[in-house]
TIVOKOL-957838 format. One line per field, with one value per atom (N, C-alpha, C): residue number from 0; residue in three letters; x, y, z. Coordinates in steps of 0.05 Angstrom, whole numbers, plus 32768, in hexadecimal, padded with zeros to 4 digits. Last residue first. Example, Ala and Ser with C-alpha at 12.3 -4.5 7.8 and 13.67 -1.06 7.14 Angstrom:
i: [1_1_1_0_0_0]
aa: [SER_SER_SER_ALA_ALA_ALA]
east: [8101_8111_8102_8108_80F6_8108]
north: [7FD3_7FEB_8001_7F8E_7FA6_7FBE]
up: [808E_808F_809D_809C_809C_809C]
***
This chain:
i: [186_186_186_185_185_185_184_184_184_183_183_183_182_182_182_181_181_181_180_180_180_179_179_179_178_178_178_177_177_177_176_176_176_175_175_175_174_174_174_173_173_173_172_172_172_171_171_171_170_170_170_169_169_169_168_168_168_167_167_167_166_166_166_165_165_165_164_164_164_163_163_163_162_162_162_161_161_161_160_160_160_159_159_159_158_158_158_157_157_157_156_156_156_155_155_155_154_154_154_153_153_153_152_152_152_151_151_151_150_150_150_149_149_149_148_148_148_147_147_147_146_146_146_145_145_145_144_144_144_143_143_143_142_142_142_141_141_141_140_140_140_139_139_139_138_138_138_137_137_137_136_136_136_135_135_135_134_134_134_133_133_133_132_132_132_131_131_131_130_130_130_129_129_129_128_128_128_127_127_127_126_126_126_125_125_125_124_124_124_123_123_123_122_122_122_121_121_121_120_120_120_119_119_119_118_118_118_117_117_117_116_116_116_115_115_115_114_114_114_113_113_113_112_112_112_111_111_111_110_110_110_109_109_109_108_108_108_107_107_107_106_106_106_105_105_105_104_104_104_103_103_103_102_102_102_101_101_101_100_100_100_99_99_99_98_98_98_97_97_97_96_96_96_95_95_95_94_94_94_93_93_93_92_92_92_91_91_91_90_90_90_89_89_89_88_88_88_87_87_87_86_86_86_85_85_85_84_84_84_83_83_83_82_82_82_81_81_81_80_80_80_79_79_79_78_78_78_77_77_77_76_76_76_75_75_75_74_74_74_73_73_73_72_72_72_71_71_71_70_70_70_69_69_69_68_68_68_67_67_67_66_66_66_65_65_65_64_64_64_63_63_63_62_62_62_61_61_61_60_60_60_59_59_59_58_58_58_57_57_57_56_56_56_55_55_55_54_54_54_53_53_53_52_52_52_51_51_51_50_50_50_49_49_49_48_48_48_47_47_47_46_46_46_45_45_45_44_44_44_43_43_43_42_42_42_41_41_41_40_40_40_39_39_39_38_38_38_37_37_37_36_36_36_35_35_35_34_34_34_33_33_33_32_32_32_31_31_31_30_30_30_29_29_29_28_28_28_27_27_27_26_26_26_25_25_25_24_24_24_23_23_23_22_22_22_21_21_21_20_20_20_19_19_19_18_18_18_17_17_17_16_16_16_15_15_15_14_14_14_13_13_13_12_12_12_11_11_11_10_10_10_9_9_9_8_8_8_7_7_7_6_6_6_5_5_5_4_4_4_3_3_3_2_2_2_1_1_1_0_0_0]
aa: [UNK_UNK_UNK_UNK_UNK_UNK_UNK_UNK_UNK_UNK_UNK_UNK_UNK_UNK_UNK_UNK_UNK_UNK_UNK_UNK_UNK_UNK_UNK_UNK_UNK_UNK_UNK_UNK_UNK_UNK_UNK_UNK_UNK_UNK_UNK_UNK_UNK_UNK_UNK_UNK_UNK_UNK_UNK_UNK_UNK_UNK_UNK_UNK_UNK_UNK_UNK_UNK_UNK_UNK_UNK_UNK_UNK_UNK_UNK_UNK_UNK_UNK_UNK_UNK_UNK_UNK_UNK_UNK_UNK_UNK_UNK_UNK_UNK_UNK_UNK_UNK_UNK_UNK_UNK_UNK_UNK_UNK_UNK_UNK_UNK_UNK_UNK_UNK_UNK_UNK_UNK_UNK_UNK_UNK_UNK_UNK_UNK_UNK_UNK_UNK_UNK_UNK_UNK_UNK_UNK_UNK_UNK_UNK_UNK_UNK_UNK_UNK_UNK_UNK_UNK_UNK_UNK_UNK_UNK_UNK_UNK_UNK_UNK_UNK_UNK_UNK_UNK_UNK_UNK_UNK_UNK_UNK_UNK_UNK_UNK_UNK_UNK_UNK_UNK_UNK_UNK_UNK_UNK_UNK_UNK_UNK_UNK_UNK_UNK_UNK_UNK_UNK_UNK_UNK_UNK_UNK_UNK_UNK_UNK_UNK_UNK_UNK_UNK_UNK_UNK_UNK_UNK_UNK_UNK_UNK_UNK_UNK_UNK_UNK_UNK_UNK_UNK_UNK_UNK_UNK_UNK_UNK_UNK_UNK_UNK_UNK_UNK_UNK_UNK_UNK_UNK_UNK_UNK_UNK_UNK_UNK_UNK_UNK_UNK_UNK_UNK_UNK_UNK_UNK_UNK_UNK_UNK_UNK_UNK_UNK_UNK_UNK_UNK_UNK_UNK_UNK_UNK_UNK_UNK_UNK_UNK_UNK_UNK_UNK_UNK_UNK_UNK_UNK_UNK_UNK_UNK_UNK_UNK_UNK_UNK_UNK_UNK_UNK_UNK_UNK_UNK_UNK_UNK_UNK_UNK_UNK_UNK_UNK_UNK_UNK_UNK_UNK_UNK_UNK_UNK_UNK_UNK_UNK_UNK_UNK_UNK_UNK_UNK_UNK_UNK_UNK_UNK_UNK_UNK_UNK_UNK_UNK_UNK_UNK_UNK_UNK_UNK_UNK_UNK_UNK_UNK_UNK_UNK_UNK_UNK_UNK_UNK_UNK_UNK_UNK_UNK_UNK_UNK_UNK_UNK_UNK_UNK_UNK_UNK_UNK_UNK_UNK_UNK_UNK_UNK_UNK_UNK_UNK_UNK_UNK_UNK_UNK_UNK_UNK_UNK_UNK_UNK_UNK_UNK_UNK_UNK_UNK_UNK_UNK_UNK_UNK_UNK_UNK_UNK_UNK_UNK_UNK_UNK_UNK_UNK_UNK_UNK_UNK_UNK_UNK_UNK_UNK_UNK_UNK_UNK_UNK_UNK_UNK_UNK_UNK_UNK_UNK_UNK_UNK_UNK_UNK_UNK_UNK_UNK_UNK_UNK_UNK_UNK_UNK_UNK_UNK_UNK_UNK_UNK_UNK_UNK_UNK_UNK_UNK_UNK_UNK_UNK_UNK_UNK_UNK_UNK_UNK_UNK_UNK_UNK_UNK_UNK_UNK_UNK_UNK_UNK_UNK_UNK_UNK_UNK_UNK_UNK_UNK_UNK_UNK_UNK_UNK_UNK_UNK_UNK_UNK_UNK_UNK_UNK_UNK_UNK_UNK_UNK_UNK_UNK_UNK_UNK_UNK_UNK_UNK_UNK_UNK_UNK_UNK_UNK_UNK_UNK_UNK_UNK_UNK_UNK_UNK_UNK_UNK_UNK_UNK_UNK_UNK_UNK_UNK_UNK_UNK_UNK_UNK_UNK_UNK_UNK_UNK_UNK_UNK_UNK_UNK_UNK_UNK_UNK_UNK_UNK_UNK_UNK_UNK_UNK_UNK_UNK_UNK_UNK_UNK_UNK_UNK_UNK_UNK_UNK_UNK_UNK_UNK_UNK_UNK_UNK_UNK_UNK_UNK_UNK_UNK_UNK_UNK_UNK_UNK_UNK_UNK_UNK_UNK_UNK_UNK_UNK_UNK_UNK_UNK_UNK_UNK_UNK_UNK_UNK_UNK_UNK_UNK_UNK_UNK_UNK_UNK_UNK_UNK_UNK_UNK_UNK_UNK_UNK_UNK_UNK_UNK_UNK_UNK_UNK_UNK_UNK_UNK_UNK_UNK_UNK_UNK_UNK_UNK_UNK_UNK_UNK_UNK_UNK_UNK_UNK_UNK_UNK_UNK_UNK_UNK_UNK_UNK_UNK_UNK_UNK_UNK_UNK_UNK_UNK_UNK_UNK_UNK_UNK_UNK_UNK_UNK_UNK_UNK_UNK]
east: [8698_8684_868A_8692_86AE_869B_867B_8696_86A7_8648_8651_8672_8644_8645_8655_8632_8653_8656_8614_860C_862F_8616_85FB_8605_863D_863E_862F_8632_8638_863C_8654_8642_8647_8676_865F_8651_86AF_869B_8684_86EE_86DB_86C2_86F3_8707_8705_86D5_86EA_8701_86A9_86A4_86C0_869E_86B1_86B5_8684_8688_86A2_8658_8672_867F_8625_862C_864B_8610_862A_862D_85C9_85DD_85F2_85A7_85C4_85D6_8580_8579_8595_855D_8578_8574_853B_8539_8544_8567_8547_8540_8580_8583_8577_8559_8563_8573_8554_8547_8548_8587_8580_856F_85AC_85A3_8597_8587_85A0_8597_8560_856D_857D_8557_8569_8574_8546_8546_855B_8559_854A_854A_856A_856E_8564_8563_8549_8555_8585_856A_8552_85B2_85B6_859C_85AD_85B0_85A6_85AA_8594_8592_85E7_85C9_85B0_860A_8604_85EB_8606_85ED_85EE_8637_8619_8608_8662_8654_863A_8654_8658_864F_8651_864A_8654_8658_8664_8653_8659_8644_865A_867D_8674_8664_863A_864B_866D_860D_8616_8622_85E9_85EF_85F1_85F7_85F1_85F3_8620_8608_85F4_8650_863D_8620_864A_864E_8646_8655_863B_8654_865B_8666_864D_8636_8637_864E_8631_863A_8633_8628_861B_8623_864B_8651_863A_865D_8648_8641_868D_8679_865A_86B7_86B6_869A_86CC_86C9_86C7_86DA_86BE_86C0_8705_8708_86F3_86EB_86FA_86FE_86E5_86D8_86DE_8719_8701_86F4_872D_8732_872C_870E_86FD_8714_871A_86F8_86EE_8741_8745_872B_873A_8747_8745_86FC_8717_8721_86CD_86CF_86F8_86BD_86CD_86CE_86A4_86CB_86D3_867E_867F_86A1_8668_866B_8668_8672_8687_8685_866E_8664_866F_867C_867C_866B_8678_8670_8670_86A6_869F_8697_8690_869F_868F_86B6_8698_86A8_86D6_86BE_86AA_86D4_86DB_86CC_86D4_86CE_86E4_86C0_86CF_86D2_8688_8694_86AB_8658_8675_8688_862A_8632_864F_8636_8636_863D_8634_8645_8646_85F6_860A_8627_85DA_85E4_85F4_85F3_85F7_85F3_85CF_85F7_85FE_85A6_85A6_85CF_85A5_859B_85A4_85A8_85BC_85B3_8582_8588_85A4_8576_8565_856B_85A5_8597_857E_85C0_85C4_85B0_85BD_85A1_85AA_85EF_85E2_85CB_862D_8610_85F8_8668_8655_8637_86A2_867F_866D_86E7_86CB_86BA_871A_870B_86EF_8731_872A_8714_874F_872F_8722_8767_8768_8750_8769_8785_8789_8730_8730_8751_8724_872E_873D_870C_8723_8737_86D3_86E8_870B_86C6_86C8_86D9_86B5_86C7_86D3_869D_86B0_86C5_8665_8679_8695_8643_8657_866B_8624_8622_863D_8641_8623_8627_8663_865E_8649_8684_866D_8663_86C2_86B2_8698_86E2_86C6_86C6_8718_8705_86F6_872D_872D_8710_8732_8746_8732_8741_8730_8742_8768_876F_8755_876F_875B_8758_8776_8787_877D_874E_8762_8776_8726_8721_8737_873C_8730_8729_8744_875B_8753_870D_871B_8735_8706_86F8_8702_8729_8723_871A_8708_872D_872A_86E1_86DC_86F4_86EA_86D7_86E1_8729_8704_8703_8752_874B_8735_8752_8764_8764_872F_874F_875A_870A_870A_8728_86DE_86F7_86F5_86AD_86B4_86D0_869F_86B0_86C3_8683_8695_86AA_8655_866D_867D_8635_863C_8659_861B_862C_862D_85FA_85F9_8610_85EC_8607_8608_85B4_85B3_85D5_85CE_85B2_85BA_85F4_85F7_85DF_85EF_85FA_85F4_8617_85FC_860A_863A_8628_8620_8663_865F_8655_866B_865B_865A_869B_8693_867C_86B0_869A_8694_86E5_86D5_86C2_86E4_86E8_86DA_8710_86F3_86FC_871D_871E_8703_872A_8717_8718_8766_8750_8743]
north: [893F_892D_892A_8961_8970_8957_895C_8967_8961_8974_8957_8954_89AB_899A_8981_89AE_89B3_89B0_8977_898B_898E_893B_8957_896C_890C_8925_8944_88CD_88E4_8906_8892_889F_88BF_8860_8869_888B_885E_8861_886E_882B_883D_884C_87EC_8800_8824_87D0_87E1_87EA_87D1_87DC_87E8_87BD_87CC_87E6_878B_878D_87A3_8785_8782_878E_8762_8779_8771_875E_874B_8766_874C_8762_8755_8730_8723_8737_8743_872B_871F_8780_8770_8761_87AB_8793_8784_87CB_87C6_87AD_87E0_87D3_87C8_880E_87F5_87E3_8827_881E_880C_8845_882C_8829_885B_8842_8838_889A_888F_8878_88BA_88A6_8893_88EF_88EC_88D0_88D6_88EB_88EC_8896_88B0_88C4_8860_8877_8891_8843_8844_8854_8844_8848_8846_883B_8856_8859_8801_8811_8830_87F0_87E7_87FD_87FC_8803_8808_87D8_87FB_8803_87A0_87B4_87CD_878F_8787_8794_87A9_87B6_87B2_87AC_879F_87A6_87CF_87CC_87C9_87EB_87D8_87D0_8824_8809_87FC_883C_8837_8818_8842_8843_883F_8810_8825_882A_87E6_87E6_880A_87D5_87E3_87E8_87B9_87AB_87B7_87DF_87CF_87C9_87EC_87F0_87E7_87D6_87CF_87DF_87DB_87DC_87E5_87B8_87CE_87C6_8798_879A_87AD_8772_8784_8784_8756_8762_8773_8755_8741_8746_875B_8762_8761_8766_875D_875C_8766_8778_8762_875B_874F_875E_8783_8767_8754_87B5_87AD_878F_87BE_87BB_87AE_87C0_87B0_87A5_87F2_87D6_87BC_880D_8812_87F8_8814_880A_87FE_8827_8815_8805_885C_8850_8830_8863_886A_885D_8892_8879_8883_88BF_88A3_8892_88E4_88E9_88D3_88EB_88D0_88CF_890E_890C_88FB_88F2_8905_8911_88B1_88C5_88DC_8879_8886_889D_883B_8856_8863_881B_8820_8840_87EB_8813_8812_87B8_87C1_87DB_87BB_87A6_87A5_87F3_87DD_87C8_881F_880C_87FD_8863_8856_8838_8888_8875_8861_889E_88AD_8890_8883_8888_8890_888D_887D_8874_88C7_88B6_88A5_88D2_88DC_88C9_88B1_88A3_88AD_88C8_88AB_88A0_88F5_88F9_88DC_88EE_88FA_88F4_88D3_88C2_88CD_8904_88ED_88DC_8936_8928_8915_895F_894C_893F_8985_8987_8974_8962_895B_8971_8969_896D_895A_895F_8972_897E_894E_8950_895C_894F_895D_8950_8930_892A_8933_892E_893A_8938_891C_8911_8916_8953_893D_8923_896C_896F_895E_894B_8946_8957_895C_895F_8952_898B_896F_8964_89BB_89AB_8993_89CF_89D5_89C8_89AE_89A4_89AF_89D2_89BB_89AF_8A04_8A06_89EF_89EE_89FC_89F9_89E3_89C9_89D3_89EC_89FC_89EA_89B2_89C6_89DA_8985_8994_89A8_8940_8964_896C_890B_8917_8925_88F3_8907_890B_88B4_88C9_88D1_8887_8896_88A9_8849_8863_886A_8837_883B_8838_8829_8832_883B_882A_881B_881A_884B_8832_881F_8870_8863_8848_887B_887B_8875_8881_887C_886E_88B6_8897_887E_88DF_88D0_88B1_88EA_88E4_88CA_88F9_88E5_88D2_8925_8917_88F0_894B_8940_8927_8955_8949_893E_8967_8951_8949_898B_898D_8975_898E_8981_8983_899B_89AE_899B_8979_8981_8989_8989_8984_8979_89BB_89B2_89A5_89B9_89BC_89A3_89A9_89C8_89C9_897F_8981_8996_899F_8988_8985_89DB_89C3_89B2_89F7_89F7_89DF_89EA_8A01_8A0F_89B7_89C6_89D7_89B0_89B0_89B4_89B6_89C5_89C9_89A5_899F_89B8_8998_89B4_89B7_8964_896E_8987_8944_895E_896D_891A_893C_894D_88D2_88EE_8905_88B5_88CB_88D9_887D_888E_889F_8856_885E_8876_880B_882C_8833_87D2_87EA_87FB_8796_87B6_87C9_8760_8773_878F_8741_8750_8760]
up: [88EF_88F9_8917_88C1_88DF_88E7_889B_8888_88A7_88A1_889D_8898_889D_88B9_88B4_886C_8872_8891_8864_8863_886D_8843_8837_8845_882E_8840_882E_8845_8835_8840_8859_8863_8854_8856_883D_8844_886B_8872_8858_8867_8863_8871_8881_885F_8868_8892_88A6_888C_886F_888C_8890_8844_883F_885B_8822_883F_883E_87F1_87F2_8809_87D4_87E9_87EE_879A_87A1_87BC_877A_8784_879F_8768_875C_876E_8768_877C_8772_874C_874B_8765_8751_8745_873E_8771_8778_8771_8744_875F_8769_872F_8724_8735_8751_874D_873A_8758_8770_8763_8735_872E_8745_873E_872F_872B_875A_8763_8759_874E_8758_8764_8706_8722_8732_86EB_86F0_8711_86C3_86DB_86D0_869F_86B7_86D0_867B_866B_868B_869B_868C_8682_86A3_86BA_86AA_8673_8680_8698_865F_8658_865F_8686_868C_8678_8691_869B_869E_867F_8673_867B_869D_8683_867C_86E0_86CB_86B0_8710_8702_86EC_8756_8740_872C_877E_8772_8753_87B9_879B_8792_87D8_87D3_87CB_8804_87FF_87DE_8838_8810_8811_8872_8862_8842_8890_887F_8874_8899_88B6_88A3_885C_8872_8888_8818_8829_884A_87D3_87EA_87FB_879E_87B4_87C7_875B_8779_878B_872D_873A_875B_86FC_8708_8719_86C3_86C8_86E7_86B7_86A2_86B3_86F0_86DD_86C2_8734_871B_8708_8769_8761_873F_8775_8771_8768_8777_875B_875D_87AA_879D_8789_87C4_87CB_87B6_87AA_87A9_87A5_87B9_87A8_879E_87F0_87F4_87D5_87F7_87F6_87FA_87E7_87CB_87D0_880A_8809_87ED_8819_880E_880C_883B_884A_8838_881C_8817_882A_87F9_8806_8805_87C6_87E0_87F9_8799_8799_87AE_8789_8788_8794_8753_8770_8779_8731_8737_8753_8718_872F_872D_86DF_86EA_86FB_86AF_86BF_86CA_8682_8685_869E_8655_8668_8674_8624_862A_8645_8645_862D_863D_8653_865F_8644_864C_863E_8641_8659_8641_8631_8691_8685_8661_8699_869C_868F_868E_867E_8683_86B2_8691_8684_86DD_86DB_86C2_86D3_86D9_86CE_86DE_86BD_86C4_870A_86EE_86DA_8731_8730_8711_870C_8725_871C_86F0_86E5_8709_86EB_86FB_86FE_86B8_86E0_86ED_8689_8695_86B7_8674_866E_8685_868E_868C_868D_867C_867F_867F_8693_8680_868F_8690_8697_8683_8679_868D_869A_8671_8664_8670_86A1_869C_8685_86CF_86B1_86AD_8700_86F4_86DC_8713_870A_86FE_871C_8730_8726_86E7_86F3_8703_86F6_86E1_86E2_8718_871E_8709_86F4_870F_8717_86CB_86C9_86E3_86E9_86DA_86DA_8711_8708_8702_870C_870F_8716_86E5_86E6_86ED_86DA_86E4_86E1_86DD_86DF_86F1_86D0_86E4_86DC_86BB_86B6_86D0_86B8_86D0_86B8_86A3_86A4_86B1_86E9_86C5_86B2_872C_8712_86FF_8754_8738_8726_877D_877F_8767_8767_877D_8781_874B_873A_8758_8775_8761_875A_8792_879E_878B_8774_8778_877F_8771_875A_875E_87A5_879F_8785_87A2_87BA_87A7_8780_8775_8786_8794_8779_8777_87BE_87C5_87AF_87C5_87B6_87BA_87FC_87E1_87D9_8831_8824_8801_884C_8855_883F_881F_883D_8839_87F3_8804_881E_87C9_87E2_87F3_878D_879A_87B1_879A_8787_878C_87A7_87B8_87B3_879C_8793_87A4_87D7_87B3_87B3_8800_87FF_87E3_880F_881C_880F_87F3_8813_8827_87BE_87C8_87E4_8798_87B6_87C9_8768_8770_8792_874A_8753_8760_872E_871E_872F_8732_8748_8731_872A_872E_873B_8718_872A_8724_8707_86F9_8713_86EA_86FC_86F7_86C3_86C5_86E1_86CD_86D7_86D6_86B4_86AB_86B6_86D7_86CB_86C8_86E4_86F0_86D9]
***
């Protein structure tokens, strides 16, 4: 099997829940550890956090802080996180990127995933046929990806112009569905 790193994003400062997500506890775990574990249960190797807003506090959480990549200009949006990531990223042959509020992805979504892993690689986990959460990506296209992400829309727009993208059925694993407000948290 193909060497995937994993790549969290929790820069953002969660405007519309009122702090950053990263921060925010649900059954008694930070979103950020949460998600981490999902990752590294899920046999990602080696993992990147990507931080931003109250980096400090969030890196705390984190049971390597080694493991943390600052990015500079995340208030920029998801793009400035996604190249910072990227870039830090030590070599493998493709990295399931996740995101740090989406606590229905499970370790066993990111399984799933990994089985399509390899250089060459453009995937999504898809819900009742929806394109979601984590995205797969093959080394050959972290440049391409890192030189056309922007704002807050990371890589869908580079997505976009992909007709190779591998939807990956991760309905009864999981649920993609995020979480903007601390409503979302009690569904």
């Amino acid at each position: 099997m193909a060497e995937t790193a994993g790549l969290l994003l929790a820069a953002g400062a969660g405007r519309r829940f009122g702090r950053p997500k990263a921060l925010v506890e649900l059954d008694g775990e930070p979103l950020v550890r949460r998600a981490l574990r999902v990752l590294t249960e899920g046999g990602c190797g080696p993992v990147r956090v990507v931080l931003g807003a109250q980096a400090e506090d969030a890196r705390a959480l984190l049971p390597d802080p080694s493991i943390a990549v600052y990015a500079e200009d995340w208030a920029a949006g998801m793009g400035a996180s996604l190249r910072a990531g990227l870039r830090a990223l030590p070599p493998a042959d493709a990295v399931l990127v996740h995101l740090v509020d989406l606590p229905g992805v499970t370790p066993e979504v990111v399984r799933r995933m990994l089985e399509w892993s390899s250089p060459e690689v453009v995937a999504r986990a898809a819900y009742e046929g929806k394109p979601g959460h984590p995205v797969l990506f093959g080394r050959r296209w972290w440049p391409a990806i890192a030189e056309s992400a922007n704002g807050d829309r990371g890589a869908r727009d580079w997505l976009k112009t992909r007709e190779d993208v591998r939807l990956v059925d991760c309905s009864e694993l999981g649920s993609g569905t995020d979480v903007d407000t601390p409503a979302d948290l009690n569904p």
